[in-house]
C-alpha positions as CSV (number, residue, x, y, z in Angstrom):
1,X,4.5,-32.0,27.8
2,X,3.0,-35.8,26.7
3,X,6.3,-36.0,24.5
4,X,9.1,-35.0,26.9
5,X,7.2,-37.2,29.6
6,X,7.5,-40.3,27.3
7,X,10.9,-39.3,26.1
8,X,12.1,-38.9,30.2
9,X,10.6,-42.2,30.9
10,X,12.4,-44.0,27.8
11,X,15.2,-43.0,29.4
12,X,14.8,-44.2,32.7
13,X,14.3,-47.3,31.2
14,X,16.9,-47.8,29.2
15,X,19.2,-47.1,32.3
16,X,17.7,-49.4,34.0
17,X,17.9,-52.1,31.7
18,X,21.3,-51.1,31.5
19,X,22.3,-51.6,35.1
20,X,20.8,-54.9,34.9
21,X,22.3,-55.8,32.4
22,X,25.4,-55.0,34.0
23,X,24.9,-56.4,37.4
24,X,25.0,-60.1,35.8
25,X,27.6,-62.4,37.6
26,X,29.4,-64.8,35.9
27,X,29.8,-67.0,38.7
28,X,26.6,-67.7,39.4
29,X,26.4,-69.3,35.9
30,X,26.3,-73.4,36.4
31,X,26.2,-74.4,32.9
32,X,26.7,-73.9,29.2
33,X,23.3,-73.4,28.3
34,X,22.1,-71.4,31.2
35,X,25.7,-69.2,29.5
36,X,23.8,-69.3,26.5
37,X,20.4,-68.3,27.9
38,X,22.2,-65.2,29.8
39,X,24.4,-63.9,26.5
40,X,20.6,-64.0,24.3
41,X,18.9,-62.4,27.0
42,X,21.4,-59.7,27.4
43,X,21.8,-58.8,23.4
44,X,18.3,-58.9,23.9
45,X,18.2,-56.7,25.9
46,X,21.0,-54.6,23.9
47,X,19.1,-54.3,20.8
48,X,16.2,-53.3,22.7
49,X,17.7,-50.4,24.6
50,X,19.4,-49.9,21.0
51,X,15.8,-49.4,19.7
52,X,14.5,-47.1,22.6
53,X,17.7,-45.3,22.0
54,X,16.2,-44.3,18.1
55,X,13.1,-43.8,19.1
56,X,13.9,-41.2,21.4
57,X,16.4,-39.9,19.2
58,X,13.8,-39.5,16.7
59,X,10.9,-37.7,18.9
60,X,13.8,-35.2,19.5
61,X,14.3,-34.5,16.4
62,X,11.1,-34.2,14.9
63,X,10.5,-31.8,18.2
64,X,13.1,-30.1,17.2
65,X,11.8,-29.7,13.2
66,X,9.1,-28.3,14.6
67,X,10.4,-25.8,16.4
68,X,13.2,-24.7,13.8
69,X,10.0,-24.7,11.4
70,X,7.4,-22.8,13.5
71,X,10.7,-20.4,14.4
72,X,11.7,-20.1,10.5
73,X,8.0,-19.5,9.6
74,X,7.5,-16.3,12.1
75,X,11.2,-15.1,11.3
76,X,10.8,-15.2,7.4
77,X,7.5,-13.5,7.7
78,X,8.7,-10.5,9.9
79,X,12.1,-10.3,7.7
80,X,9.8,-10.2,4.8
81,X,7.5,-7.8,5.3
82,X,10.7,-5.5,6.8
83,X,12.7,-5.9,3.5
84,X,9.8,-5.0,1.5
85,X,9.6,-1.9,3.4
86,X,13.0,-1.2,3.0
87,X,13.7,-1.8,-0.3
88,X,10.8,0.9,-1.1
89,X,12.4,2.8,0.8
90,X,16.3,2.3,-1.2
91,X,14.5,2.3,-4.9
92,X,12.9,5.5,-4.2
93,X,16.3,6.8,-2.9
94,X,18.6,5.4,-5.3
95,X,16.0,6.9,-8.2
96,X,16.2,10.3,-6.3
97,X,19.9,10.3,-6.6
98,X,20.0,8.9,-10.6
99,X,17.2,11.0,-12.2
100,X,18.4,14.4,-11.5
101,X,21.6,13.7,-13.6
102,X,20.1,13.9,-16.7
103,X,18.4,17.7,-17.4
104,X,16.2,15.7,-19.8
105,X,14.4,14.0,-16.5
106,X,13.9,17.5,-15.2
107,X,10.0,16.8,-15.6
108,X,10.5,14.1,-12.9
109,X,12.2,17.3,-10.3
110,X,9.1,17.9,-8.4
111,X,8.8,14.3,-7.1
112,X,12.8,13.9,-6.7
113,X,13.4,17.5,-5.2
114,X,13.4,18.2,-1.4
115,X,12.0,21.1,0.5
116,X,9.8,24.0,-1.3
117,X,10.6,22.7,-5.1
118,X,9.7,19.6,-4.4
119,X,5.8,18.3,-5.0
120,X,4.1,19.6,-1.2
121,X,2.1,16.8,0.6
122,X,1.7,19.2,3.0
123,X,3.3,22.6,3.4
124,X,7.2,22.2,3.9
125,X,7.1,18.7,3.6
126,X,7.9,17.4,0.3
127,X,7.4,14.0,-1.4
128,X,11.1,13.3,-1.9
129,X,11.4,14.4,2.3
130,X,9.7,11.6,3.0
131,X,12.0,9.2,1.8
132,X,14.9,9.2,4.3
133,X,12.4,9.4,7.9
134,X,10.8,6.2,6.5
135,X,14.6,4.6,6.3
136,X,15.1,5.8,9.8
137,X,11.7,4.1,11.2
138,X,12.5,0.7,9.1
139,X,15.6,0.7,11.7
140,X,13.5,1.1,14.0
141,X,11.4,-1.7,13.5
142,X,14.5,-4.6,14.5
143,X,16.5,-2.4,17.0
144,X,14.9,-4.0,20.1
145,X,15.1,-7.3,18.7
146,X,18.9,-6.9,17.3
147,X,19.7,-5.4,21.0
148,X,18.0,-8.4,22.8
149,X,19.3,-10.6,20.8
150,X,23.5,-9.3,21.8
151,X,22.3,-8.8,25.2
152,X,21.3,-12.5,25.5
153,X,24.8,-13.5,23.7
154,X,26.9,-11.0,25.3
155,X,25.3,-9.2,28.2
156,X,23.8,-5.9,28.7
157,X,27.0,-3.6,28.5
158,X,28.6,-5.8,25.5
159,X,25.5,-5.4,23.7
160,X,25.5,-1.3,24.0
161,X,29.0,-1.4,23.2
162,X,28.3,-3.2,20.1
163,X,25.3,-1.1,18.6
164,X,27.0,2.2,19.5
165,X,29.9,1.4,17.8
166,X,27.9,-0.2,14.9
167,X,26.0,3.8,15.1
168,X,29.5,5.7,15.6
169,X,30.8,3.9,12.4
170,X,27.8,4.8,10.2
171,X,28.5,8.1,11.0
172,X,31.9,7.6,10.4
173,X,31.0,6.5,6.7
174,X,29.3,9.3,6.3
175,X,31.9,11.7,6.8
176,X,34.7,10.0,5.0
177,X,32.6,10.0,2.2
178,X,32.2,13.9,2.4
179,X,36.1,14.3,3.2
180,X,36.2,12.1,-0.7
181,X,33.5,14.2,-1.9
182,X,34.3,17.3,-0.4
183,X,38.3,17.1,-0.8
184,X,39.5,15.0,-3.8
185,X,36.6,15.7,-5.9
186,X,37.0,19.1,-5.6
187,X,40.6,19.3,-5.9
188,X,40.8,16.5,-8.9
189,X,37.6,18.0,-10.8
190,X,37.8,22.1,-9.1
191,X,40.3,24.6,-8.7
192,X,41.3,23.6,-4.9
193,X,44.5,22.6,-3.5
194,X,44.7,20.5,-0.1
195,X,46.2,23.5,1.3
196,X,42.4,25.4,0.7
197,X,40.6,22.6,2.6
198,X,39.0,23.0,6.2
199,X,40.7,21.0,9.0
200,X,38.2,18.6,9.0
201,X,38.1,18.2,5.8
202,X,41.7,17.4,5.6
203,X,41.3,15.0,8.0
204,X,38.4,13.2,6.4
205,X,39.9,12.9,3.1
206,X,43.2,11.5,4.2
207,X,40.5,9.3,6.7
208,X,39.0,8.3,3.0
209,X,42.2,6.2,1.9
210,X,42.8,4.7,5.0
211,X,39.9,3.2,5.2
212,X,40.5,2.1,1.8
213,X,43.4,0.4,2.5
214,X,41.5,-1.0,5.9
215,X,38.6,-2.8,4.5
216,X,41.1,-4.2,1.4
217,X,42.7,-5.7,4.3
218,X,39.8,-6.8,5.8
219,X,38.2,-8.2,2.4
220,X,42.0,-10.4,1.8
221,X,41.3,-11.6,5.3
222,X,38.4,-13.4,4.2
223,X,40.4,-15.8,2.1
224,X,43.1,-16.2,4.7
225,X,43.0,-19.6,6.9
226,X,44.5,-17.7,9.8
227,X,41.4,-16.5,12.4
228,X,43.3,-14.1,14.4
229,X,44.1,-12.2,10.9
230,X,40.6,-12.1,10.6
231,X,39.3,-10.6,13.5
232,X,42.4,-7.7,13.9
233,X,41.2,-6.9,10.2
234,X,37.7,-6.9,11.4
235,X,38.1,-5.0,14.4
236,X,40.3,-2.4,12.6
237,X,38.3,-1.6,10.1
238,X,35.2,-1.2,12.4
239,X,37.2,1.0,15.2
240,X,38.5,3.1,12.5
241,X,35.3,4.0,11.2
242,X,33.6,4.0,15.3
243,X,36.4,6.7,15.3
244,X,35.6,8.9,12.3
245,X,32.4,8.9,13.7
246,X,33.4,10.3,17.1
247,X,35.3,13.3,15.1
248,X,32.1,14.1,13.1
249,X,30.3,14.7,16.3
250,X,32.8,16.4,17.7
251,X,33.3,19.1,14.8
252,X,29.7,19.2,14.3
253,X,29.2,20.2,18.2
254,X,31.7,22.6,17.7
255,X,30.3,24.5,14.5
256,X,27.2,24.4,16.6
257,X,28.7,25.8,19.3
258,X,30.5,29.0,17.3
259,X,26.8,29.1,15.4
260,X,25.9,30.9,18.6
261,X,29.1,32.6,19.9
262,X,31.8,33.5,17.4
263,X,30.8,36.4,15.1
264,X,30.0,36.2,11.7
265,X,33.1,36.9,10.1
266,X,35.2,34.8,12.9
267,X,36.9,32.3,12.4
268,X,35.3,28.7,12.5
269,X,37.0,25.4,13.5
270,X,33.6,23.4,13.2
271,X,31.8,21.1,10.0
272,X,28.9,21.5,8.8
273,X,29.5,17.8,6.8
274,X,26.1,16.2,8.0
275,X,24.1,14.1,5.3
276,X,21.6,10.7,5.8
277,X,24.2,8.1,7.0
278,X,25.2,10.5,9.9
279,X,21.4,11.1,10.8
280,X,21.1,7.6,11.1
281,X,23.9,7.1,13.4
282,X,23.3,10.1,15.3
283,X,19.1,8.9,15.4
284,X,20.8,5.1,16.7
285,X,23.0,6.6,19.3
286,X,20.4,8.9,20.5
287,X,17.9,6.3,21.0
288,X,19.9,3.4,22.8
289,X,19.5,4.7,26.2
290,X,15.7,3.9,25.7
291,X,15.8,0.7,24.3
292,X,15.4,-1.4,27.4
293,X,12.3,0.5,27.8
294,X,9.2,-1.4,27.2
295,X,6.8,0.0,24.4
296,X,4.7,2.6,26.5
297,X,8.0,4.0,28.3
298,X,9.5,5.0,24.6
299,X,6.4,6.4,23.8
300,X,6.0,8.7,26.8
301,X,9.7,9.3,25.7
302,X,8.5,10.5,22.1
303,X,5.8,12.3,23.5
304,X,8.0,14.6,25.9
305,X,11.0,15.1,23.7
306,X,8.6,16.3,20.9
307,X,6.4,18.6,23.4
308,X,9.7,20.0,24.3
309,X,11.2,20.2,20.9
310,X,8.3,21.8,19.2
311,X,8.1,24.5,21.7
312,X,11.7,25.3,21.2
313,X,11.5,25.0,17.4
314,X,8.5,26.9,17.8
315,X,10.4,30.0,19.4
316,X,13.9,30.7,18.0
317,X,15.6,27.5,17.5
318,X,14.2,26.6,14.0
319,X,16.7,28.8,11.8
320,X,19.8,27.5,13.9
321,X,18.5,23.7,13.1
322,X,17.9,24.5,9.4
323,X,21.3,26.2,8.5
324,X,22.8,22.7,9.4
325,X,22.2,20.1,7.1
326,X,19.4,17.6,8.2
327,X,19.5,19.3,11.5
328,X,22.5,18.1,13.3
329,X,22.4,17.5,16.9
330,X,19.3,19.8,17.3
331,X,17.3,17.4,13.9
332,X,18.9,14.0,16.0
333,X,16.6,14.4,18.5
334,X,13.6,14.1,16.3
335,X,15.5,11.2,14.3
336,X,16.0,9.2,17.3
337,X,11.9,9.8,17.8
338,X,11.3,8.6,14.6
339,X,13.5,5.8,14.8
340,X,12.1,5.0,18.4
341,X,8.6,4.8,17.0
342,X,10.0,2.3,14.4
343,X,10.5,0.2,18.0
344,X,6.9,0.8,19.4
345,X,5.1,-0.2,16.1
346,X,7.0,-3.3,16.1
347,X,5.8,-4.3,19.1
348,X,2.1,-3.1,18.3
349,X,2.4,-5.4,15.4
350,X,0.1,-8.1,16.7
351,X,-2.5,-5.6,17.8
352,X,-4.3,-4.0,14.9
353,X,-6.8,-2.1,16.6
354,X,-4.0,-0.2,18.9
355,X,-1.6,0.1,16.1
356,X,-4.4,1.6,13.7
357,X,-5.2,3.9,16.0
358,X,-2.1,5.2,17.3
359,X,-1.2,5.5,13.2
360,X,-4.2,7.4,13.0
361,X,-3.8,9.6,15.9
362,X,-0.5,11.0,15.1
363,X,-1.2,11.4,11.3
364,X,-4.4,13.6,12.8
365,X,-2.5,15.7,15.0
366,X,0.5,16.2,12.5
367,X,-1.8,17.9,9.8
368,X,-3.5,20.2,12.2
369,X,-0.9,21.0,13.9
370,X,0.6,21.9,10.3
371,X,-2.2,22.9,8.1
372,X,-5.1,24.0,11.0
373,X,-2.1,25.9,13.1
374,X,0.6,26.7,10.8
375,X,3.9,24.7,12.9
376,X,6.9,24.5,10.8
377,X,7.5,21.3,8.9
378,X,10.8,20.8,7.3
379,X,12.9,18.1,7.0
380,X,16.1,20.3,7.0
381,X,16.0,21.0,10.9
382,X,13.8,17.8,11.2
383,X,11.1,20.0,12.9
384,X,8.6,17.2,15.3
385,X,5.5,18.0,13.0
386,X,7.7,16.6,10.0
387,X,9.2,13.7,11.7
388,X,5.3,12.8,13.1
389,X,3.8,13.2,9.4
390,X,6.6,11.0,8.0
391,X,5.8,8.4,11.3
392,X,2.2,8.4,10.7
393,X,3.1,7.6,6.8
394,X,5.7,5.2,7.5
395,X,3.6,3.4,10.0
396,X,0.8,2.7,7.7
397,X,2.7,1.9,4.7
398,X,4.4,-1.4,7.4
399,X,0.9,-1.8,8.4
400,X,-0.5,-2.5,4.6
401,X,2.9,-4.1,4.1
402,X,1.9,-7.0,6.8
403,X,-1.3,-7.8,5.7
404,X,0.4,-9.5,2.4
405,X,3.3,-11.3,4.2
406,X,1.9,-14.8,3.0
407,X,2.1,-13.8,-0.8
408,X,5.9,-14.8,-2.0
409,X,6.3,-14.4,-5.5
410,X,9.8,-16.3,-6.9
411,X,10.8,-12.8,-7.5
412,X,10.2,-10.5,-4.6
413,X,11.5,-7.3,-5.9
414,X,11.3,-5.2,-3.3
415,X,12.3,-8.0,-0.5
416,X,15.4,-8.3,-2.5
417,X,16.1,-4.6,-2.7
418,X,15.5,-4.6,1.2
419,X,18.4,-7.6,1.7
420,X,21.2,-5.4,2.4
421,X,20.0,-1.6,2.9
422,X,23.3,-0.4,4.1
423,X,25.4,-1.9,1.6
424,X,23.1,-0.4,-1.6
425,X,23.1,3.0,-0.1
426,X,26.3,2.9,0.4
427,X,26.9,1.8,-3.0
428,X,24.7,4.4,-4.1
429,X,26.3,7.4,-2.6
430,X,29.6,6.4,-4.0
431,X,29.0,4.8,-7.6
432,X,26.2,7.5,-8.7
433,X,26.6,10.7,-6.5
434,X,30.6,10.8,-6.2
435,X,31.5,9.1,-9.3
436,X,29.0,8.8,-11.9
437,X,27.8,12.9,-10.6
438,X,31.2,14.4,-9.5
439,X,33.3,12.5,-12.7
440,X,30.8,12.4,-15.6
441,X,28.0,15.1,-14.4
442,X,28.9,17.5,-17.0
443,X,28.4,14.7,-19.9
444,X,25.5,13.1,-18.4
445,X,23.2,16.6,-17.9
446,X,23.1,16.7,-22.4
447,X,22.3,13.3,-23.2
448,X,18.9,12.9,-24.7
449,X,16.5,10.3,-22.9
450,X,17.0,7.5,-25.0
451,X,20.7,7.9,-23.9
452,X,19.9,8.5,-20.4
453,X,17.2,5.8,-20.5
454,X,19.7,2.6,-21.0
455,X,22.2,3.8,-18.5
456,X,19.9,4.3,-15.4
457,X,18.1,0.9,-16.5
458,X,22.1,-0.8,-16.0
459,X,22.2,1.0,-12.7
460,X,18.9,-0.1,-11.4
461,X,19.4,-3.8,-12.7
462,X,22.9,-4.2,-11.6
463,X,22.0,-3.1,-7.8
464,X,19.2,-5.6,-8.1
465,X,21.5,-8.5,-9.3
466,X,23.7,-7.7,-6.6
467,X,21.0,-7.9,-3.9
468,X,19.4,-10.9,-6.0
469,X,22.5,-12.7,-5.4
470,X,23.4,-11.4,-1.7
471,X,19.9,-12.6,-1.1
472,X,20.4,-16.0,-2.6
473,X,23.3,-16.8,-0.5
474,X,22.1,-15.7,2.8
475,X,24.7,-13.2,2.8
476,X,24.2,-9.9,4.6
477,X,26.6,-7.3,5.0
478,X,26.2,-5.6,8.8
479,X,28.9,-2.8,9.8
């Protein structure tokens, strides 16, 4: 307050001086020297309002230094501990989609494998099902802060409009990929026609090369001195996939729909296309209407939904959740907890005794609800005794995570696989599970593991390079 007193009365000052300055009259001047006297007096005066002028310019700007510096400080220490998490998160992810290409890494199935063949932390809940909840509660941890951030740009409304689109378009990814996977793999590499495909699967495959074309248009923009080019390329590519994502919900409520009602040998309109990047949409959307809640409100949130959810799962809905992939609309619901309790834990950073013991208190009630009373854990379905077991984990994994923030290695591995998430998963999904494991699968299952060995080692360090160098240049890739 000392500083912007001082700076405030500098001011005045100089205006003052100024005005005076100013008010001289030339008339009242009787001779050359009393001239002379005036013009000295006056530059004087100039230089020293010139001086005041600096001096003040230069308390600004070392207040300002300060702030950028104490700002800088807290935001590279929360990004960093954040990317750490997440890049744990994308090596163990991208290693659980590389390793199972080559049968001479079949040793390595029980920590890569998902459900009962998978190594059991506890019953139902594999290692490898731990993998994509902790993803989910990493968003978790900067939703608040991304949405605050838009709201305080753009508004309330624009900012909702902005992160549900940024969800619907995720979920549009997702599905475009399966209509690729799904459709021209099978038709290139199987026995299929188009003709055989589903609806929706017609419609995502075509959907495929659109956005192809789309975000090839959107990448040329880049280099083109012409902004309005830029944004229509943007905006196209975005809406397109916001879209795609609206269609995946829609055929996904359908097949739930004729789940229940059409017989089993009726006919079925619905998709069952639901993988991790639609989870994650569906969990975002699913939790922005409590966003604007403060911490406590999303937690009584949690706590109802899963009270109400396990009771359901409890007594008949289970099997309907499981035979869709990840759950569906029935498994969002528990995403969007998991996701929400990303949110709280942010915000119970700065509290260790509250944040330990909430972490402890829902890792005690998941394994006796699960071990003591025998509730169903299962990722597929995303039953609430999984998605708690995985918050409880992921929570005290960000909590260790936090307490080494101040060491910075030159080479933070992990911090650099955590840059750009989105982007490496993405990457992932198409490079080793569509083409590397739909072109070359039948080739890569024989090799021996001094074969294998060298190509997963250029996998791993070329995603690493590429987020080395995203990292470098400050440059992060947001849908």
């Amino acid at each position: 307050m000392s500083e912007e007193k001082a700076m405030f009365e500098d001011t005045q000052e100089v205006d003052s001086n100024i005005t005076n300055t100013e008010t001289v009259e030339p008339s009242v001047v009787s001779s050359e020297e009393e001239t002379k006297d005036i013009a000295i007096k006056t530059t004087e005066s100039t230089n020293t309002n010139k001086k005041k002028k600096k001096r003040t310019a230069k308390r600004r700007e070392k207040n300002n230094e300060v702030k950028m510096t104490t700002t800088t400080e807290k935001k590279s220490e929360r990004i960093l501990s954040i990317d750490r998490f997440r890049g744990l998160c994308m090596f163990l992810m991208v290693c659980s989609f590389i390793f199972p290409l080559f049968s001479c890494f079949d040793f390595l199935a029980p920590i890569v494998e998902h459900g009962d063949g998978g190594f059991q932390v506890l019953p139902g809940i594999s290692f490898a099902d731990l993998f994509a909840a902790m993803f989910i509660f990493v968003i978790g941890l900067t939703i608040v802060k991304s949405f605050k951030s838009r709201e305080a740009k753009f508004g309330t409304r624009k900012a909702y409009w902005q992160l549900a689109t940024r969800f619907l378009a995720l979920i549009g990814i997702g599905i475009l990929f399966n209509g690729f996977e799904n459709g021209w793999v099978d038709i290139f590499l199987g026995d299929k026609t188009f003709a055989d495909l589903s609806i929706q699967i017609k419609i995502y495959a075509i959907g495929f090369w659109i956005a192809i074309a789309l975000l090839i248009m959107y990448v040329v923009s880049r280099f083109v001195k012409n902004d309005k080019f830029k944004v229509v390329s943007e905006n196209l590519f975005r809406y397109f996939l916001a879209v795609a994502g609206i269609l995946a919900l829609y055929f996904i409520l359908v097949a739930t729909a004729e789940k229940i009602t059409v017989p089993v040998n009726g006919n079925r309109y619905g998709g069952w296309e639901w993988d991790t990047l639609q989870n994650i949409g569906l969990a975002g959307l699913m939790a922005l209407p409590f966003i604007r809640f403060d911490k406590w409100g999303r937690l009584i949130m949690v706590g109802i939904t899963f009270t109400v959810l396990t009771i359901l799962m409890q007594n008949g809905l289970f099997p309907l959740a499981k035979s869709i992939l990840e759950g569906g609309i029935f498994g969002g619901f528990s995403w969007a907890c998991i996701l929400l309790m990303g949110s709280v834990f942010a915000e119970f950073k700065d509290d260790n005794k509250k944040y330990w013991i909430l972490s402890s208190l829902i890792l005690l009630i998941s394994v006796v609800l699960i071990v003591s009373f025998n509730f169903t854990a299962a990722k597929r379905g995303c039953t609430p005794v999984y998605a708690m077991f995985c918050i409880a984990i992921a929570s005290m994994i960000w909590g260790g995570l936090n307490t080494i923030n101040n060491w910075k290695p030159k080479f933070d591995f992990f911090a650099i696989w955590g840059s750009n998430a989105i982007l490496t998963y993405i990457s992932t999904i198409f490079v080793i599970g569509m083409l590397l494991g739909g072109l070359l699968g039948a080739q890569l299952v024989g090799l021996s593991i001094w074969a294998a060995i060298p190509i997963i080692l250029v996998f791993l360090a070329a995603f690493t390079v590429m987020n080395w160098l995203l990292r470098r240049y400050n440059k992060y890739i947001r849908i």
